[in-house]
C-alpha positions as CSV (number, residue, x, y, z in Angstrom):
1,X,56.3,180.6,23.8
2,X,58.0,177.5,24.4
3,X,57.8,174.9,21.3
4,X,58.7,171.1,21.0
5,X,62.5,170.3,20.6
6,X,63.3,167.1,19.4
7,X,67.0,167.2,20.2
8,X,66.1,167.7,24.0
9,X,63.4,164.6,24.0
10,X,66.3,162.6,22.3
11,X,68.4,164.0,25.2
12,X,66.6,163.9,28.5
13,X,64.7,160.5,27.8
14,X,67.4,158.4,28.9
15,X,67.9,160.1,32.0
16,X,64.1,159.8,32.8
17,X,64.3,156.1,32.3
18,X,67.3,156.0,34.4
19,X,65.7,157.8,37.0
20,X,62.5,155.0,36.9
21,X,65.3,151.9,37.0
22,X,66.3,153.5,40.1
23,X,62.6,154.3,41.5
24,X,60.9,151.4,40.3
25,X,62.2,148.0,38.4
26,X,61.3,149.3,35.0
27,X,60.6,146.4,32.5
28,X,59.9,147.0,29.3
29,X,58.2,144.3,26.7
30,X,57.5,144.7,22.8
31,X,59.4,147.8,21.6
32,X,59.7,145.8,18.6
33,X,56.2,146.2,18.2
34,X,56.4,149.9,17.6
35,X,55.6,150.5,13.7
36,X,57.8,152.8,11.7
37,X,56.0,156.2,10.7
38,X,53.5,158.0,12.4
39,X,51.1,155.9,15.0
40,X,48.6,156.5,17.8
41,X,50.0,155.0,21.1
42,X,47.3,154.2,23.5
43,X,48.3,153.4,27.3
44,X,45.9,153.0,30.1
45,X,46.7,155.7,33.0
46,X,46.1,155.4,36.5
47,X,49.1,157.7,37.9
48,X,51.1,161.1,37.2
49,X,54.2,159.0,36.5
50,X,52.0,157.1,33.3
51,X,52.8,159.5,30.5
52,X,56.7,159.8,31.1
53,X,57.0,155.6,31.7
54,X,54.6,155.5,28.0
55,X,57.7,157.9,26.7
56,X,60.0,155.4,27.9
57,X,58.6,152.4,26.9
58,X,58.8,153.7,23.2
59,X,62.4,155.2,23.6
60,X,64.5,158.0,22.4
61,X,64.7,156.4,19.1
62,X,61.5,157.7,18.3
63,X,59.9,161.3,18.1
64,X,56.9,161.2,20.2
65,X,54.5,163.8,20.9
66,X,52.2,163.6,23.8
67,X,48.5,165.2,24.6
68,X,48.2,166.3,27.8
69,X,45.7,168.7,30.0
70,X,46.2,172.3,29.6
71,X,46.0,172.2,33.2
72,X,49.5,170.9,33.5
73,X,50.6,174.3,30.9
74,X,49.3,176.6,33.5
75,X,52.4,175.3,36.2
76,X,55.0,177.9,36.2
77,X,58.4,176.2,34.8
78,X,56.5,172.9,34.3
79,X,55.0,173.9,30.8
80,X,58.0,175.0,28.8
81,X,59.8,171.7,30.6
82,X,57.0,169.1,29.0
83,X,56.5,171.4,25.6
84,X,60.2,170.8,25.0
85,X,60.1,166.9,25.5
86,X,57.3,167.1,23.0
87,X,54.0,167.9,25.2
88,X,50.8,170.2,23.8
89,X,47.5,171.0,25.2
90,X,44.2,170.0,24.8
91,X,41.3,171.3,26.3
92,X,39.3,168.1,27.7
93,X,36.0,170.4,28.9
94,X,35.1,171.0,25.0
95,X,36.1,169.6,21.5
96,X,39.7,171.3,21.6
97,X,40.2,171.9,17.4
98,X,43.8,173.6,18.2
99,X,45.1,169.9,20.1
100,X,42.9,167.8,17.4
101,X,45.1,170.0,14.4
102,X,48.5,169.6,16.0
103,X,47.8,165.5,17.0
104,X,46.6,164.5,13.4
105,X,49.7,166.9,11.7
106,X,52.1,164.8,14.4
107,X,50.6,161.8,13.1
108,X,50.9,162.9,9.8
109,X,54.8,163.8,10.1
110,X,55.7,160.6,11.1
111,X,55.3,161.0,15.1
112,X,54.3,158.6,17.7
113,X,51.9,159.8,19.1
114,X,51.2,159.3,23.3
115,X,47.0,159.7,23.6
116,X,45.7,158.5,26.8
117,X,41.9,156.9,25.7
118,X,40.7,156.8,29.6
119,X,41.6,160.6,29.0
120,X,41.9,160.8,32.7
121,X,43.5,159.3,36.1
122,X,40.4,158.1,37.5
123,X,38.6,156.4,34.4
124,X,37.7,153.1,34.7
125,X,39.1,149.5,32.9
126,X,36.3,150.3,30.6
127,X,35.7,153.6,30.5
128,X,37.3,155.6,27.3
129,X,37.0,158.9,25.3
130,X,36.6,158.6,21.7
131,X,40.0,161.1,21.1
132,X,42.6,158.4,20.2
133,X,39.8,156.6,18.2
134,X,39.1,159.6,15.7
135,X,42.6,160.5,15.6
136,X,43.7,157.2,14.5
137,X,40.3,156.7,11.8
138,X,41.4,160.6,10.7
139,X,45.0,159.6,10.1
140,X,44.4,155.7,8.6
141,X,47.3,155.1,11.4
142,X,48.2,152.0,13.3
143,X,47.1,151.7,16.5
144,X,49.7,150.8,19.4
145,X,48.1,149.6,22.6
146,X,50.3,149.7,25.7
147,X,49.7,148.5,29.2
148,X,51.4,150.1,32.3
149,X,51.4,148.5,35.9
150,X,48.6,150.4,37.6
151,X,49.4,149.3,40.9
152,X,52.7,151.3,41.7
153,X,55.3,150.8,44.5
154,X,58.6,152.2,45.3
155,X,61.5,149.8,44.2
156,X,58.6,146.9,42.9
157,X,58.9,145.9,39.6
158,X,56.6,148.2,36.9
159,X,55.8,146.8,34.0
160,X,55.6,148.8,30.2
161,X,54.2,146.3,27.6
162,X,53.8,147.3,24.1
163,X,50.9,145.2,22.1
164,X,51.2,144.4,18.4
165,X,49.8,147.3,16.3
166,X,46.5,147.0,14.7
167,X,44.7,149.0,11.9
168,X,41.2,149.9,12.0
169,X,38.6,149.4,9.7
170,X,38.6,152.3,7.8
171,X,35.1,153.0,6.5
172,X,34.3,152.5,10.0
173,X,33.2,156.0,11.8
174,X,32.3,154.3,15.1
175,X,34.3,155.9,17.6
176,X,33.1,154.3,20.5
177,X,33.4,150.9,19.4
178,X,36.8,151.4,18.7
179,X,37.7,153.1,21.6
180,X,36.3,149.8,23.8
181,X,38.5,147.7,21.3
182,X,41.5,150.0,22.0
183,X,40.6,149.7,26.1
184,X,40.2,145.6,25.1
185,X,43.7,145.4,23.5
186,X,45.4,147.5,26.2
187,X,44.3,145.1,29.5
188,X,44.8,142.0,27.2
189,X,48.5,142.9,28.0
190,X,48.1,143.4,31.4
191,X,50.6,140.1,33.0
192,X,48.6,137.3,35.0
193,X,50.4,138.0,38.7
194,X,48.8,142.0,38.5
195,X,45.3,140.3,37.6
């Protein structure tokens, strides 16, 4: 069984970034904005290419560890590839208490971790799961939104932008409301000329 390797992430980011420079015009805004310790980084998704762009946008100079669909662990050299550059699986047909376990101790250890709220490809501007929401009331962590150019083109310019972190209230156990905040915060970055 493959498991995450830190060294390897640390490794192969760079290359991954270098790889989107050449694809797209990557342009990344606000890594400042990433908050030492463990957080729960929330980018919209609209494309297969979202979750390694997120990993870029926050940089090999942090440990992140990404939630993704089992359905992407049952591709034959694919899952040991994305479980090494810090990838696990949840479940998204049922409440999936393995992922939910291994997200809040990644949180926990000082991780950033990569939860996409839409929780899918085809979600809407205002569509979201409650995941990232529980995961960040669960683990009293900040909250990094992060927008990502939704319209994509080869060689045009694709935009990462990293919002200010934000802590929720929390006595708060409304899931959904936070989870529209989170969706709020997250197109609040989107730049005027992809409006």
């Amino acid at each position: 069984m493959a498991k995450y390797h830190r060294w390897f992430q640390r490794l192969a980011l760079p290359f991954v970034q270098l790889a989107f420079h050449i694809h797209f015009k990557l342009h990344v805004v606000g890594r400042e904005n990433i908050p030492e310790g463990g957080c729960v980084v929330c980018p919209n998704h609209k494309h297969n290419s979202d979750p390694p762009l997120a990993a870029c946008g926050i940089s090999n100079r942090h440990s992140i560890r990404i939630m993704a669909k089992k359905e992407l662990f049952e591709i034959r050299g694919l899952s040991w590839l994305i479980t090494w550059l810090g990838a696990f699986p949840v479940d998204r047909s049922r409440a999936d208490l393995t992922a939910i376990k291994t997200a809040l101790q990644a949180v926990k250890d000082g991780n950033k971790l990569l939860i996409f709220p839409q929780g899918t490809r085809g979600a809407s501007e205002n569509e979201a799961k409650d995941g990232a929401a529980m995961l960040a009331l669960k683990t009293k962590a900040p909250i990094v939104p992060m927008y990502i150019t939704e319209k994509k083109e080869k060689h045009g310019r694709v935009n990462v932008i990293i919002g200010k972190p934000f802590l929720p209230d929390p006595k708060s156990k409304d899931y959904a409301a936070l989870s529209q905040e989170i969706m709020r915060r997250i197109y609040e970055l989107k730049p005027e000329e992809e409006r």
